[in-house]
C-alpha positions, -999 to +999 in steps of 0.1 A: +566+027-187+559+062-189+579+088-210+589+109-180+603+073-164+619+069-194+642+101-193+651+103-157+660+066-158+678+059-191+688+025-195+668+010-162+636+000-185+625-024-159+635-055-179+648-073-151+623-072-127+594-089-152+603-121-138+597-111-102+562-096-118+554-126-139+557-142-103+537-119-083+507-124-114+509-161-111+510-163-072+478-137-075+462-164-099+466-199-081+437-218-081+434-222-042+423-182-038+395-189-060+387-220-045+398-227-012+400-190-001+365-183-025+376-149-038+357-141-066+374-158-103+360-125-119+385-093-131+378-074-100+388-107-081+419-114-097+430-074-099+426-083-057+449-107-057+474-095-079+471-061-059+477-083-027+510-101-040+523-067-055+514-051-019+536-082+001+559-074-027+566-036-023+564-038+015+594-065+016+614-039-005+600-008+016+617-029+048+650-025+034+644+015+039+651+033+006+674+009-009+648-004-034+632+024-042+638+029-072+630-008-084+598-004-063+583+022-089+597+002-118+577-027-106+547-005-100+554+009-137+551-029-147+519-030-131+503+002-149+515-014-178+502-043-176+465-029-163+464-004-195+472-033-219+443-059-199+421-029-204+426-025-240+424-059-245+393-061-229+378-032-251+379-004-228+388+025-249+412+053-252+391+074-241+383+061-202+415+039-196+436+068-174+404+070-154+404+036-148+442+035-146+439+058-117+412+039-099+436+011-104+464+029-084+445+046-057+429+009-049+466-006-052+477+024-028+448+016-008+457-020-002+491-013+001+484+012+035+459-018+044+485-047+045+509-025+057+484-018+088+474-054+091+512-066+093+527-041+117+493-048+141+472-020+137+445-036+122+437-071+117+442-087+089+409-105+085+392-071+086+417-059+061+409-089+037+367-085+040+374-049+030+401-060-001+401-093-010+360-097-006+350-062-014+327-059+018+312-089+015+314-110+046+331-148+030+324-181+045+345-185+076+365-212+067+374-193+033+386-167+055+405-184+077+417-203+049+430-169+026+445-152+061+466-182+067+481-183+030+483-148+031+506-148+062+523-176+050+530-158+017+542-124+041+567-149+062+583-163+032+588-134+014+601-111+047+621-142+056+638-141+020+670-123+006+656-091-012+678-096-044+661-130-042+625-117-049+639-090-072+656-117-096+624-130-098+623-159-068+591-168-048+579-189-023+566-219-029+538-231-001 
């Protein structure tokens, strides 16, 4: 969490929303997206579909207007976090992490406006997942079909649920 976050928001550290996170990593890192749905099981790949459960997540919290905010930039706070620390870990040093920090963010801002678009009908969402989930590259049809159907069904269950429920942590199970 940043220092400024920090000050403004003594004693909201983000703590209770790491189980909602924790659930928005692991629903990013089912097997069937790598399989079924053939995303690539590389770290671009699985920074797509981590990106893609955070998006569903922050745009069933934006539906409730401004209410959740405030816990919507914790959450995306957890998310830095967690991207600075798989960089380290992964040897990227001091030195280049904010860049790729900020590549990071702009792509997850990116998908965000995308999923957005694709769920309130202005684009479609197959388009929007060639462009995200696949990076440009056209997948097989059936994997397609395959990731827009779990990807809607993931949408409905999370709009259709209570939004304390995905804040303490609940998610779907399909």
């Amino acid at each position: 969490m940043s220092i400024l976050t920090k000050f403004f928001r003594k004693g909201q550290d983000g703590a209770h929303l790491q189980p909602l996170y924790r659930a928005v990593v692991a629903a990013g890192r089912q097997p069937g997206w790598y399989v079924e749905g053939q995303v690539a099981d590389t770290l671009d790949g699985r920074f797509d579909m981590v990106a893609a459960m955070l998006s569903l997540s922050l745009l069933r919290l934006e539906a409730e207007g401004g209410t959740y905010a405030a816990e919507s930039a914790m959450l995306t706070e957890i998310f830095i976090d967690d991207m600075d620390g798989q960089l380290r870990e992964i040897g990227v040093g001091d030195v280049v992490v904010g860049k790729h920090i900020g590549r990071m963010m702009s792509a997850l801002g990116g998908r965000l406006g995308a999923y957005r678009d694709a769920f309130d009908g202005r684009e479609t969402l197959e388009t929007v997942l060639e462009r995200n989930l696949y990076r440009g590259v056209s997948p097989d049809p059936a994997a397609l079909a395959w990731a827009t159907e779990r990807l809607r069904a993931v949408h409905g269950a999370i709009t259709a649920m209570p939004a304390m429920a995905l804040l303490d942590g609940e998610w779907p199970e399909l």
